[in-house]
N, C-alpha and C positions, 0 to 999 in steps of 0.2 A: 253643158246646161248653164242656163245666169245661175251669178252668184248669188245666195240665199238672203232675204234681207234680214237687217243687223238686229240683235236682241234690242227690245224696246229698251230704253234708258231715261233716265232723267235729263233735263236740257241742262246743259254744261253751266253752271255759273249757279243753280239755281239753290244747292244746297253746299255748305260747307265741307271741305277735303276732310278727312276722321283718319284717326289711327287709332286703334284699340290698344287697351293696356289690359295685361292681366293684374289680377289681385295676386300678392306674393303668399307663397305656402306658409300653412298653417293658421291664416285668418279664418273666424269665426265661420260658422255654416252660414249666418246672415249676410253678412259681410262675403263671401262668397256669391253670394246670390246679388248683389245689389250688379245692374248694370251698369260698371263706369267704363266712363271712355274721358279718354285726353284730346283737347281739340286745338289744331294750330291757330296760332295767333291773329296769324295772316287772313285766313279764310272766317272768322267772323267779326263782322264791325265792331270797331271799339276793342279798348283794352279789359275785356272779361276778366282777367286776371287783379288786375287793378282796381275792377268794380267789387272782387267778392271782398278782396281786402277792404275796402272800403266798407262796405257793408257789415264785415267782423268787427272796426274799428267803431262803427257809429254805435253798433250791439253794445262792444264794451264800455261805450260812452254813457248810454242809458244806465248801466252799473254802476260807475262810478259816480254819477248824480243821482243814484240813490243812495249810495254810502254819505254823499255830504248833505241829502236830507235830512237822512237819520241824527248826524249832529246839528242840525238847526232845529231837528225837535227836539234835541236836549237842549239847546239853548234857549230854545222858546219856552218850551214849558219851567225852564228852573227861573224864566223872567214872568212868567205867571205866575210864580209859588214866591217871588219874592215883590208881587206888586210895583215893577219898575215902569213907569208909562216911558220912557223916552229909549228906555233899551230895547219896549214891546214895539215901536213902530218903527224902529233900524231891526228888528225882528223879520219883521212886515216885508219892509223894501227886500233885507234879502232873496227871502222866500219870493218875490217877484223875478228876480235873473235869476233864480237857478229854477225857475219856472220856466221863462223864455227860454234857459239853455235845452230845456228839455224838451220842451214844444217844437224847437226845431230841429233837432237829432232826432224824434219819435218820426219828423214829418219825411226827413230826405233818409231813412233807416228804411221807412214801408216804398220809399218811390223808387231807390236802388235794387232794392230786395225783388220787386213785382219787376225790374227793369233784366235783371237776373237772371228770373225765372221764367220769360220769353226768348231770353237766345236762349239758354241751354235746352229749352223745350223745341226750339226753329234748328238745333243740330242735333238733337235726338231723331226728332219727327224728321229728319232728315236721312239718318243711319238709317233706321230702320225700312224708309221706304226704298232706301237704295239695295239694302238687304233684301225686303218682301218682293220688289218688281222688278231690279234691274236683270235678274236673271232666269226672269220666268220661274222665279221661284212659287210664286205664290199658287201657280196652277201645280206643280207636282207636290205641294203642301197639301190641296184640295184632293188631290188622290190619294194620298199616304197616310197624312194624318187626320182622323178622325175627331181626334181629342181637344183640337187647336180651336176654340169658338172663336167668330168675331172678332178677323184681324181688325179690323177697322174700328172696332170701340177698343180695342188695345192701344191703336197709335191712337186716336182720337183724342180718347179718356184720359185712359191708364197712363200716360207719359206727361200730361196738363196732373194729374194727381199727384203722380210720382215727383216731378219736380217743386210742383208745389209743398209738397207734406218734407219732402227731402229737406229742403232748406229751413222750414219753418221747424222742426222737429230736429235739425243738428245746431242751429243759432240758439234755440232752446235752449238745449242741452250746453253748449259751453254756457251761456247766460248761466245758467243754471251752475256751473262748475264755477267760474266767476264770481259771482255773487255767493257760494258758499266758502270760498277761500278768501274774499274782502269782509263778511258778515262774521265768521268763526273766531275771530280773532275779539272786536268790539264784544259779541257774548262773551267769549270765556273772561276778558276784565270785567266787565259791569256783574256778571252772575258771581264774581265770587266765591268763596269755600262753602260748601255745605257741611257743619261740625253735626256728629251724633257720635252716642255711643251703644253699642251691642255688643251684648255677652260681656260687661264690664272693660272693655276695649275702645278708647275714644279712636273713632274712624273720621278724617278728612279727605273729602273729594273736590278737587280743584277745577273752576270751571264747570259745577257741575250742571248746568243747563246745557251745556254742550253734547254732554252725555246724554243726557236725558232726548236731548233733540233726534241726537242719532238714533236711540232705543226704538223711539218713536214713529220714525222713519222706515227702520230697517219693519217693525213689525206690519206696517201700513202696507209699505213694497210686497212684503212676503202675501199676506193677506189678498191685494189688490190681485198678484199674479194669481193666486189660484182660482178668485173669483172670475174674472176676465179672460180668462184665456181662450176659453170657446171662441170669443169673438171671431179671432185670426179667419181660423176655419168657413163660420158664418156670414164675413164679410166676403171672403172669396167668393161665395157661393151666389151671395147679395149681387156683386159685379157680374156674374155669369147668367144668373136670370134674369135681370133689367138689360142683359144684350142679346139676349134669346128671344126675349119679347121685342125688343126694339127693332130687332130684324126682321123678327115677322110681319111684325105690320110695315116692314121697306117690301118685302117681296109680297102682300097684300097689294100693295101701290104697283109697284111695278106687272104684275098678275091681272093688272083689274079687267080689261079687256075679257081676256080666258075664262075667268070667275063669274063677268056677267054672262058669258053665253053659255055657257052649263051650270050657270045658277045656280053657284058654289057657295054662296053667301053663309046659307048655315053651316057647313063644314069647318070655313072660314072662322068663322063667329066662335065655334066651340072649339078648333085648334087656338084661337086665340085667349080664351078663356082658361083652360091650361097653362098656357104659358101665365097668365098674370096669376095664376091661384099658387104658381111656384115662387111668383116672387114674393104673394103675400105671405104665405106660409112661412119662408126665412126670413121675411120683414118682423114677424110675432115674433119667432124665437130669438131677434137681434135685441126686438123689446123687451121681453123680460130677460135677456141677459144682461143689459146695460140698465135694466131698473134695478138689476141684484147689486152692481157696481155703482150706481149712483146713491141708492140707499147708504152704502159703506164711505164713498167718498165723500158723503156730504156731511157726515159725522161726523167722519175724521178731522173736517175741513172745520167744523163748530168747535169743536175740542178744544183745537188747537190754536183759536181767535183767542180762549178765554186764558189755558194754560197758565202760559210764562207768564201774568199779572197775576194769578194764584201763587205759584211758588216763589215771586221775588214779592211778593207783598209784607210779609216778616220782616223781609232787609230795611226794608221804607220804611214801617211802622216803628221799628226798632231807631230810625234817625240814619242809619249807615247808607244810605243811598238818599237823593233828592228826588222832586217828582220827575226830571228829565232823566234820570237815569231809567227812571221806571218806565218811562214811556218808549224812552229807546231800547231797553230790554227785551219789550215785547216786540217792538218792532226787528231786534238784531233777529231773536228767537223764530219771528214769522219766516225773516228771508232764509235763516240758515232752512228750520224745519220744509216751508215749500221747495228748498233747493236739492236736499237731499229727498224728498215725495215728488219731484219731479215726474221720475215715474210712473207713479199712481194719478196724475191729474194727466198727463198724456198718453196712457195705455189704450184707451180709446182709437186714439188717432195711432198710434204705431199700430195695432191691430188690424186698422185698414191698410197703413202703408204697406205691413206685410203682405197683405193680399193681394196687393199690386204690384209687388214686388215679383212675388210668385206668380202672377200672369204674365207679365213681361219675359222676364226669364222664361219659362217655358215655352211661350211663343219664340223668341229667340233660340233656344234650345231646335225646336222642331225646324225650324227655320234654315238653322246650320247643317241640321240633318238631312234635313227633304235636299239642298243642296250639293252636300257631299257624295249621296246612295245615286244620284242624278246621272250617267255615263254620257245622259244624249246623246245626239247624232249629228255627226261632223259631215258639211255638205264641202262637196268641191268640186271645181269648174274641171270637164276634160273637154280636151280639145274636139271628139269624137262626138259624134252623137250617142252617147251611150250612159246608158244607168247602171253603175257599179255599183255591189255591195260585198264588200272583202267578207266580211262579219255580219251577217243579217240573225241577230235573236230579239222576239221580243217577250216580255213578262209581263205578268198580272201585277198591279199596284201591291200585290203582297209576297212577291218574290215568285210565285210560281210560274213554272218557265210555259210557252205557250208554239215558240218556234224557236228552233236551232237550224237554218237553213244553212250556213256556209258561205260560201262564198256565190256572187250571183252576179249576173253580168246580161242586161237587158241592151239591146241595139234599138 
């Protein structure tokens, strides 16, 4: 009999060669979960490698021209409080280049980062469709698994999301780590000792806005987690009804024909109705959970404007600090405080990423599965006119067995 034709594939050149890496044991359950791959060098243009360093390098650029702000506005304002006009307008000039330096590290920071975040999205969306179709996987998915919604708003979406929030949400996060290890330092000088005494005991605490930042912090973080956390959940749910609805109205369209001649139209109309009252429904509950988190963040976020000017106010008034000290105080206090609340101003967005997180993965998951459970059937040429089966069984998509014939041999 001819030889059987060949599993569909992707055309050779069209996506980049992949090798997977596992996560090494003992990392976190998220971290677990997150889908990395390693990609050779060779197989996507440009040095990727070279670009994220670049990309970290411009990150910690924008840091370190906010630390040498911070001293320009101690030097600005202790030249306001000493009325010097020729000091204020070499004041002036500075603040213009370390303006320019910043304007242009914000400008090629967002054009590398977006430049990033297209290939590693063109060799994800790559992996995966070589996984979902090169092996006819995606039709023994469609029989076995149930649970898998909308491959196609998975790679679509969910991998344009996923790389997007990825980058943006770990740049953060060192920024974030960066600017609390250059900021912690400038606080703890300028805050000074805080003297009291209790219980007839004179007590000194050194740095002690530092302390205070962190207290502040840790309490917000804690707070912020217990309010937020439904989100994770809510969001998942959010992505899985806007692709339930969004499919429906693809097989509407594609249907239409069959629809109008049994003039299906109402049917139509109220299965679609359903699906949107699903997604309104978990669009409400997103609402007022991100208004319980918004009300708390946005306090927090006021509080902590006015703070560190309340507590170093004493030291000024007293003569022992100038007004730039003061101004930079509040300003160290800001960077440390939002560096360590990091957390709490991006829970939002890590709440979605997780959910995308957890769609991918599982679609990969099912994906590896419907593959492996797969035995298929191996064809091959005999010289004879004849249809051979050594092994002829076949099963229900849910294991139950339907024929054990044996071996068979048709002329």
């Amino acid at each position: 009999m001819p030889a059987p034709p060949p599993e569909p594939a992707l055309r050779p050149g069209t996506w980049p060669r992949t090798r997977s890496v596992s996560v090494r044991p003992g990392a976190t359950e998220l971290t677990r979960q997150v889908p990395v791959f390693a990609v050779d060098d060779e197989d996507v243009e440009g040095p990727h490698d070279g670009l994220l360093t670049a990309v970290v390098a411009l990150n910690l650029g924008l840091v370190y021209l906010d630390v040498v702000l911070s001293y320009w506005q101690n030097d600005f304002y202790n030249t306001l409080q000493s009325s010097n006009q020729a000091a204020f307008f070499r004041e002036i000039m500075r603040f213009c280049w370390i303006a320019a330096g910043f304007i242009v590290i914000a400008v090629y920071e967002l054009y590398l980062n977006q430049m990033l975040q297209i290939r590693w999205r063109r060799w994800l969306t790559g992996r995966y469709l070589q996984e979902w179709i090169g092996a006819r996987t995606y039709y023994r998915l469609q029989l076995t698994d149930r649970g898998t919604d909308n491959p196609d708003q998975r790679i679509a979406d969910d991998l344009k999301h996923f790389c997007d929030k990825t980058l943006e949400l770990s740049l953060g996060l060192l920024s974030a780590v960066v600017t609390l290890a250059s900021f912690v330092t400038i606080l703890w000088t300028l805050s000074g000792t805080l003297s009291f005494e209790l219980g007839g005991r004179q007590i000194e605490i050194p740095g002690y806005m530092v302390w205070v930042a962190l207290v502040y912090a840790i309490v917000g973080t804690t707070l912020t987690q217990v309010i937020g956390r439904p989100l994770i959940r809510l969001n998942f749910d959010q992505q899985k009804y806007e692709a339930n609805f969004r499919f429906s109205l693809v097989r509407f369209r594609e249907n239409a024909e069959a629809i109008a001649l049994y003039r299906g139209e109402p049917d139509e109309v109220r299965a679609l109705e359903l699906r949107f009252a699903d997604v309104a429904a978990n669009w409400w509950a997103i609402m007022r959970r991100q208004k319980m988190l918004t009300w708390f963040r946005a306090g927090y976020n006021q509080i902590a404007t006015i703070f560190p000017f309340v507590v170093a106010a004493p030291r000024f008034f007293s003569g022992a600090i100038q007004l730039g000290d003061l101004m930079q105080t509040g300003t160290a206090f800001g960077k440390v405080q939002s560096s360590l609340s990091w957390f709490i101003d991006a829970y939002a967005q890590i709440a979605a990423w997780k959910a995308t997180v957890d769609r991918l993965t599982s679609f990969r998951a099912a994906i590896r599965d419907a593959a492996e459970s797969a035995s298929g059937i191996e064809l091959r040429a005999y010289p004879q006119n004849q249809y051979v089966s050594p092994q002829l069984k076949i099963d229900l998509p849910d294991g139950q067995r339907l024929l054990d014939a044996g071996g068979l041999t048709f002329n």
